[in-house]
Each structure stands twice: as structure tokens, then as C-alpha cells.
N, C-alpha and C positions, 0 to 999 in steps of 0.2 A: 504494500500500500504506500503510496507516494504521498507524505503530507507536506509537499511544498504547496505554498498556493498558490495559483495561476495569476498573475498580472493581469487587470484590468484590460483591453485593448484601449479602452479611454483612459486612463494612464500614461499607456503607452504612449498615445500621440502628443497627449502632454510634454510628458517629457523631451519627444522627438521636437515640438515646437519651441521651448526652450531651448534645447540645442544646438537648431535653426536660429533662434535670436540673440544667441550668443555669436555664432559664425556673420551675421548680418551687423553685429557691432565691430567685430572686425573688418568685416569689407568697408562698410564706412568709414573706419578711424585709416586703414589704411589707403584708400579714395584721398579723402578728406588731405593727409599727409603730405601724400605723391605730387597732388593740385597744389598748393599750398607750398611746398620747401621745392618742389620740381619743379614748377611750371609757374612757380609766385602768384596764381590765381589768386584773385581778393577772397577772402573769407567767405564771402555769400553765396557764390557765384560754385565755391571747391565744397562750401555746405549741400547748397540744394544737389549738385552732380554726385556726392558720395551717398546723400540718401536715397537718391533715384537709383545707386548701384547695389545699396541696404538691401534697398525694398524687390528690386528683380532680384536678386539673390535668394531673397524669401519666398517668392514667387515660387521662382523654380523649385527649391528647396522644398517648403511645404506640399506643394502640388504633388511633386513625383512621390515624396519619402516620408511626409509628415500623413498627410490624406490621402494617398495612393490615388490620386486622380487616374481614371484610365481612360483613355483614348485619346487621341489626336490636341493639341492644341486649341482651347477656347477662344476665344475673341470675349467673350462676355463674362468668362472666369477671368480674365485677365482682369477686364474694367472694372468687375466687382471687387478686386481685389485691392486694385491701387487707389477706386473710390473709400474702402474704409480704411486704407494706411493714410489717405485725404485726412479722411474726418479725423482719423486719431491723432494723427499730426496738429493739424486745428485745436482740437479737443484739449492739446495738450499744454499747450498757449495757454486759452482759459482758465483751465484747472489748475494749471500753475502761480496764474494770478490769482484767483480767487485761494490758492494753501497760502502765497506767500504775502499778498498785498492786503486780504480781507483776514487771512484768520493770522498774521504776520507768523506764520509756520517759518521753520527754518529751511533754505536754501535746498540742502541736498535731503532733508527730510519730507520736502515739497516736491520732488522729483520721482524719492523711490514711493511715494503714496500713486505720485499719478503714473508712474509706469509700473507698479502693480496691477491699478488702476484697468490701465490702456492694455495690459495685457490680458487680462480676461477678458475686459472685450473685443478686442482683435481675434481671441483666439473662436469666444464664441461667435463671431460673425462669422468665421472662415471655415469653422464646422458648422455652423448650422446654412451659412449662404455662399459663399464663395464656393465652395466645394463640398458641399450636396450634393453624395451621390444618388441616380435614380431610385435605387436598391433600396437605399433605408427611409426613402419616403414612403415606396409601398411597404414597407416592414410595416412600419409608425402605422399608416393607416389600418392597417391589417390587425394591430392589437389593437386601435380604439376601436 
């Protein structure tokens, strides 16, 4: 009798998207860098182009290895995807203000609340809408 327990698969992606967002702070720090000490790009200009390489990183990344997305390239998983890194991004502005400016929270305790924050929601957007497979919508309907 085998009493290991079996892992979660919802765990699992967990974990896997985690991973992925740790690998995506690396591409952007080193984006960010290269633009910046290589190519002396102004700060703004080497910010927006390492996040845009963040976020298709994560794309990819999540898509194939985190959600197993199967088949061919979406056009409308892509837009769904980089619409809610949009709004998390936005989101994040905000909520930033409102830790640091209204509840005068501290700086980097104002940062890890909203990217704790922004990572449950990114992550339940991306499973429950970006990457919604067929399959488990008829599951879902199948038990209600």
C-alpha cells in the first residue's frame, strides 16, 4: 500500500506558474539591463520593452507547460492574455497608491501585498479565461 499522497494537479500548476514568474523576473531584469548598460536606452522606453519580453515569456511558458494548452497557436489566447497582464499592470499603479499614499503602508510592504495581490488574480484569470480548456467546461457542466 503506497501512503504517499498524490499532489493536487491544481497544485501542481500552481507551482508551475510560480516558476514561470520567477523565470519572467529574470527575463525582464535581464531585458531591462542589456537596454539600459548596452544600448543606454532611457529607462522607460528598456522598462516597457523588458516587460513586453516578461510577459511573452509567460505566454509561452504558461501556455505550453503551466496549462498545457493544446493545439495550434490562438490569436485570442494571446489577446486574453496580454489584456489581463494590461489590467494587472494598471491594477498595480493603483493599488500601490492606495497601500502607500492612503493607508501610508510601507514601500516594499506595499509591493509584496499587491503582487501577492496581482498574482492570484492573474493566475485565476489565466485558468479560469485565458486558457480554458474545452474539456473542463463540459466537465463543470456535467456535475452541475
Amino acid at each position: 500500500m503506497d501512503r504517499r499522497k498524490k499532489i493536487s494537479p491544481e497544485l501542481i500548476r500552481l507551482i508551475r506558474f510560480g516558476i514561470v514568474g520567477v523565470s519572467n523576473t529574470l527575463v525582464d531584469w535581464a531585458v531591462f539591463w542589456l537596454l539600459l548598460s548596452g544600448l543606454e536606452m532611457h529607462y522607460v522606453a528598456a522598462q516597457t520593452f523588458a516587460y513586453l519580453c516578461g510577459t511573452l515569456n509567460s505566454f509561452l511558458w504558461n501556455r505550453r507547460w503551466t496549462f498545457a494548452s493544446k493545439g495550434p497557436f490562438k490569436t485570442a489566447e494571446a489577446v486574453k492574455f496580454f489584456l489581463v497582464n494590461g489590467i494587472c499592470l494598471a491594477s498595480s499603479y493603483a493599488l500601490l497608491f492606495v497601500c502607500m499614499d492612503v493607508f501610508d503602508w510601507n514601500t516594499l510592504f506595499s509591493k509584496l501585498v499587491v503582487t501577492i495581490l496581482l498574482l492570484m488574480v492573474n493566475y485565476a484569470a489565466s485558468r479560469l479565461w485565458v486558457f480554458k480548456s474545452p474539456d473542463s467546461a463540459n466537465k463543470a457542466s456535467s456535475e452541475g
